[in-house]
N, C-alpha and C positions, 0 to 999 in steps of 0.2 A: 504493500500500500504506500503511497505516492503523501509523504507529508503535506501538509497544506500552514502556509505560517499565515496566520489571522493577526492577531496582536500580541507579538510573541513579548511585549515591553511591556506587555499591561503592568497599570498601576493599580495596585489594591489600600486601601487604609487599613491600618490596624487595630484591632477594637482592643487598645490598649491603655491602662493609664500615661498620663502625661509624665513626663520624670523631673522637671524642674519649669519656674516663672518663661523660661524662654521659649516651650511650648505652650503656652497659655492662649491659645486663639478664641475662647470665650469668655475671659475676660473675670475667672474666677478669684486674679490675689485676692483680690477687698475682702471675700466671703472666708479665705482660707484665714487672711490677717484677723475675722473678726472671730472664728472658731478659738484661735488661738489664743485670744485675749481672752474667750470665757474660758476657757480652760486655767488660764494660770493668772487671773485677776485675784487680789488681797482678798483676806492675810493669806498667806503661803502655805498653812499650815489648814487651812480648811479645805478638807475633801469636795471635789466634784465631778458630776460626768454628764456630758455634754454629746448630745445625739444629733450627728449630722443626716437629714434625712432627705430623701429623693426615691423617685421611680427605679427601676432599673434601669440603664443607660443613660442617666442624667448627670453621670460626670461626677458621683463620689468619688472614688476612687482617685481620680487626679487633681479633688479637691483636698482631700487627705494629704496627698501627695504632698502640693503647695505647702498643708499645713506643716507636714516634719520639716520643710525648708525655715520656713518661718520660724520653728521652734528652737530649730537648731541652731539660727542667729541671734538667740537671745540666752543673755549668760545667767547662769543658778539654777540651769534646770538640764532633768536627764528623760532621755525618751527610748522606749521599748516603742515593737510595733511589729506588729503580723499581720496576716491573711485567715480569715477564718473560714475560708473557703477551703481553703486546703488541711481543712482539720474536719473529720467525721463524728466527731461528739464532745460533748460540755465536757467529761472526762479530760480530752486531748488540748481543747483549749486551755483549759487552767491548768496543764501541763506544761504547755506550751507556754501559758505564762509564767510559770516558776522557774522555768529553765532562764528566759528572756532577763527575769530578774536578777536568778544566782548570776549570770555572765553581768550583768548591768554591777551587782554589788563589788564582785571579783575585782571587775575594771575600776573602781571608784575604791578599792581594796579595805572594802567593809568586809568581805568574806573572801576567806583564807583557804582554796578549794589546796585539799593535797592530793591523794593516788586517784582518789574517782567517786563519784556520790549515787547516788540510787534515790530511787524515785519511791512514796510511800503515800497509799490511798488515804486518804480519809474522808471522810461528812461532816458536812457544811450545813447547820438549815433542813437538813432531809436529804439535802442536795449531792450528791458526788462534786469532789473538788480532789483536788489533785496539793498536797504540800511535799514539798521536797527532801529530804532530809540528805546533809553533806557531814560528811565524817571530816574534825580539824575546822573551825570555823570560828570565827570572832565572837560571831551571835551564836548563844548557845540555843542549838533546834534541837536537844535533847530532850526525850518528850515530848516530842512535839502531837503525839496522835492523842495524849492523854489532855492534853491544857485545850483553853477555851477560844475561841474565834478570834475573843476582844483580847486576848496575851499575843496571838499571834499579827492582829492588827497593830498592837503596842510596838512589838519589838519589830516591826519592818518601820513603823515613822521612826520609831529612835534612830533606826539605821539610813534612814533619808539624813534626820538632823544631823548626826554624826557625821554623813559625808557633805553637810552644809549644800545640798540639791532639793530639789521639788523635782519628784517624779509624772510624765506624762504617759501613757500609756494608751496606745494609738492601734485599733480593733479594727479593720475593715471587713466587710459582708459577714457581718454577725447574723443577719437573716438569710443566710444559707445554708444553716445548718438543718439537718432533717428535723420536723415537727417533734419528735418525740426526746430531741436533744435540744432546744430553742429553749425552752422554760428553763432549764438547768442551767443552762450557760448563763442566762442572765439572773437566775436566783446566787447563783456563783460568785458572780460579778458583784454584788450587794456587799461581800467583805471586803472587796477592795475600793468599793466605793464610797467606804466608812474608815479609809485609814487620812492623817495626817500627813497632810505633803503630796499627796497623790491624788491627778487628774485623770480620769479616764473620757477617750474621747473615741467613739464607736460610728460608725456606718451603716445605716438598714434603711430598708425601703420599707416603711411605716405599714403600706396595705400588703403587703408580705409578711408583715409580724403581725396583722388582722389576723390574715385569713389561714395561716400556717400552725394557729397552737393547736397542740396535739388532745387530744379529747380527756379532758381531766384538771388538763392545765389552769394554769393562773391567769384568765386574761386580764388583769392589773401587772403584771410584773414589770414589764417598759414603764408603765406611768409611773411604778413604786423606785424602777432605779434610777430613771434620769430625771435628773435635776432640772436641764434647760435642752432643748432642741432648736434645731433653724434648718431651715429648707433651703435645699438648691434652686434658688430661683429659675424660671425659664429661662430655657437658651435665647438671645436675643433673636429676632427673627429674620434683622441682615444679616448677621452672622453666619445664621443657617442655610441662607441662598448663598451666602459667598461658599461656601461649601461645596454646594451645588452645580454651581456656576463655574468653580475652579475643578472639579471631577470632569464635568464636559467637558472644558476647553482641551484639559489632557486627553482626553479619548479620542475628541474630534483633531486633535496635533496628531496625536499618532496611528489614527488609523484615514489621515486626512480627507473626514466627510464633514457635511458642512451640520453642524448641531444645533446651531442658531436658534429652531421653531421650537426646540426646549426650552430653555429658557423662560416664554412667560407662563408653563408650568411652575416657575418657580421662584416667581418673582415674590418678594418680601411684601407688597403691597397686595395680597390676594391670591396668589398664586395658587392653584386647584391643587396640584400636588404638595407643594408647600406645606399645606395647611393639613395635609396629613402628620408631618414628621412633628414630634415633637420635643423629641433629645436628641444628642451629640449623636448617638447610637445609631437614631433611627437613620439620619442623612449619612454616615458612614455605608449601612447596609444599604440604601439606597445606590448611593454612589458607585460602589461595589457589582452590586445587582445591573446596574447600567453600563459602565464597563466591559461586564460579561457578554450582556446583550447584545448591545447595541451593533456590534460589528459585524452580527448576522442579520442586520434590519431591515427591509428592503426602504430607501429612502423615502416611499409615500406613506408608509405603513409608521414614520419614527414617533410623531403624537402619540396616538393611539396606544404605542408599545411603548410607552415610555409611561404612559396611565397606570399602565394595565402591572408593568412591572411592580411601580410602586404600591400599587392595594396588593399585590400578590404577596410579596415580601413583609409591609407592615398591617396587612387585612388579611391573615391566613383564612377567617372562618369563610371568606369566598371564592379562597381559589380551588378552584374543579373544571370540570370540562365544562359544566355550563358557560361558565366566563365564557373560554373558549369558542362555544356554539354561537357569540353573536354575532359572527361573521357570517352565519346563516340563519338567522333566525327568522322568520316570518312574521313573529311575533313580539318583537324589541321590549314593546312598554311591557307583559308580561313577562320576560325576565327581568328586566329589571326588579320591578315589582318581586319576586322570587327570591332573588338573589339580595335587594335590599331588608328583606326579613328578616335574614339571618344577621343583620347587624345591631337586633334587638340589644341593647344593653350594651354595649361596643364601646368603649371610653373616647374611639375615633369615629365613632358612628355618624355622626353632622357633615364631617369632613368627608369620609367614607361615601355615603351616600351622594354626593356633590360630584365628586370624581366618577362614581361608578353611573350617576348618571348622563357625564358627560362622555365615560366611554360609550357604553350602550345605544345613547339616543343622540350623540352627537352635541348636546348642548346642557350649560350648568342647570342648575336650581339652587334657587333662595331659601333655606331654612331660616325658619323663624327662629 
């Protein structure tokens, strides 16, 4: 078989966090610079924890980011920081946080590791928590399965004061974890949210810690551990078309067709497809999904498919062959009608609906 090169240069985006202020194309310092400030705002020695909250693909993640930068420039303070994504239960995360700590004390040479230390269960609250126990150490954790919550919250601010730091402690996709470890992790987190010197600053997508507690659960425990939350606000909505706008122009450079008629899909003032995307995410997979496309399009057919892409990728409940079939259908306004039912309760449903009537019938409509 005879290779064929299409767009062998294709550019793809990364659905990755940002790594420092210099990828910042949304414009989030302010929001990271103001996380940071409730976190480690007076006295120093008063516990807090602080919930950054957003959708999925709304750019946690590379607002966290911002924040460890942020933190890291300001002197009297020490920062841990994970992914809780890549930990399978309440268990592993406060393992994972003990471990983060014993290297945070070592460095700051509050504790004294010698040949090797081991790891030692205990309960929290009802709750599994994970406390470490190290053989040779400054702080004496001897005992440590027998004494009380509030000795072990004592003697880790002693060992903050001692090393003259305010500890920050930096959680992302806390609501990832499976429903039946979500409660735990965060009844977990209640000791550490009660010690002196210590800020914790967490990531979740608020209607995913709705709708994810596992049957039994405490649906008060978010409200009971965080003290203060703030939202990602939306993505600006030139922002979003320059996104947009800058994906074509490489597509149409390198696979030299002219892309142009896309465009006032996606214009910042109205734009039908626009007004589908709603986070940094959505206009990545968009962009991406076009990319892919596009360079199989036939040039009268690019509108259309350029619709159709975007509901297909951010409107899964109507991609089928019916989409499909309106290139023959007989009967338009009935599909439509068909296929807009299914957008019953749809958080993009207004938008959805607007587009899928302009693919089908050729022309928008005004929701009230």
């Amino acid at each position: 078989m005879k290779i064929v090169q299409i767009d062998p240069d294709v550019e793809l985006l990364a659905d990755v966090p940002i790594l420092g202020p210099e990828e910042d194309l949304f414009d989030r310092v302010l929001l990271a610079s103001r996380v940071a400030e409730l976190a480690t705002a007076g006295p120093p020695t008063a516990p807090r924890l602080v919930a950054l909250t957003g959708d999925s693909g709304a750019g946690k993640s590379s607002v966290l980011a911002l924040v460890s930068a942020v933190i890291g420039e300001l002197g009297g303070l020490a920062m841990v920081a994970f992914d809780a994504a890549l930990i399978a239960s309440a268990q592993a995360v406060m393992t994972t946080l003990n471990g983060e700590l014993m290297r945070l004390f070592e460095a700051l040479g509050v504790l004294e590791v010698k040949d090797k230390f081991r790891n030692t269960l205990s309960s929290y609250g009802g709750m599994v928590s994970s406390i470490a126990r190290i053989a040779g150490v400054k702080v004496d954790v001897a005992g440590a399965l027998e004494r009380s919550a509030e000795s072990l919250r004592t003697e880790i601010a002693q060992s903050l004061e001692q090393a003259g730091k305010r500890l920050v402690i930096v959680i992302d996709h806390l609501d990832r974890l499976p429903p039946t470890e979500l409660g735990g992790a965060l009844a977990a987190l209640r000791m550490y949210a009660a010690i002196p010197y210590v800020a914790i600053v967490i990531a979740v997508d608020r209607r995913a810690c709705a709708v994810r507690h596992a049957p039994g659960a405490d649906p008060t425990a978010f409200e009971r551990l965080v003290q203060v939350e703030i939202a990602v606000p939306p993505p600006d909505r030139l922002l979003l078309a320059r996104v947009l706008a800058g994906g074509l122009l490489r597509t149409a450079t390198r696979i030299h067709r002219d892309l142009d008629a896309l465009l006032p899909l996606f214009d910042p003032d109205g734009g039908i497809a626009l007004e589908l995307i709603e986070t940094p995410r959505d206009a990545k997979r968009v962009v991406n999904a076009l990319a892919a496309a596009l360079p199989l399009t036939p040039q009268d057919e690019l509108v259309p498919a350029c619709l159709e892409i975007a509901l297909r990728v951010l409107v899964p409940e109507i991609d089928s062959v019916r989409l499909e079939s309106r290139k023959r259908s007989a009967d338009r306004p009935r599909l439509y009608e068909q296929l807009a039912k299914r957008l019953a309760g749809h958080r993009r449903a207004v938008a959805a609906r607007v587009a899928l009537h302009m693919l089908i019938l050729g022309e928008p409509i005004v929701e009230a």
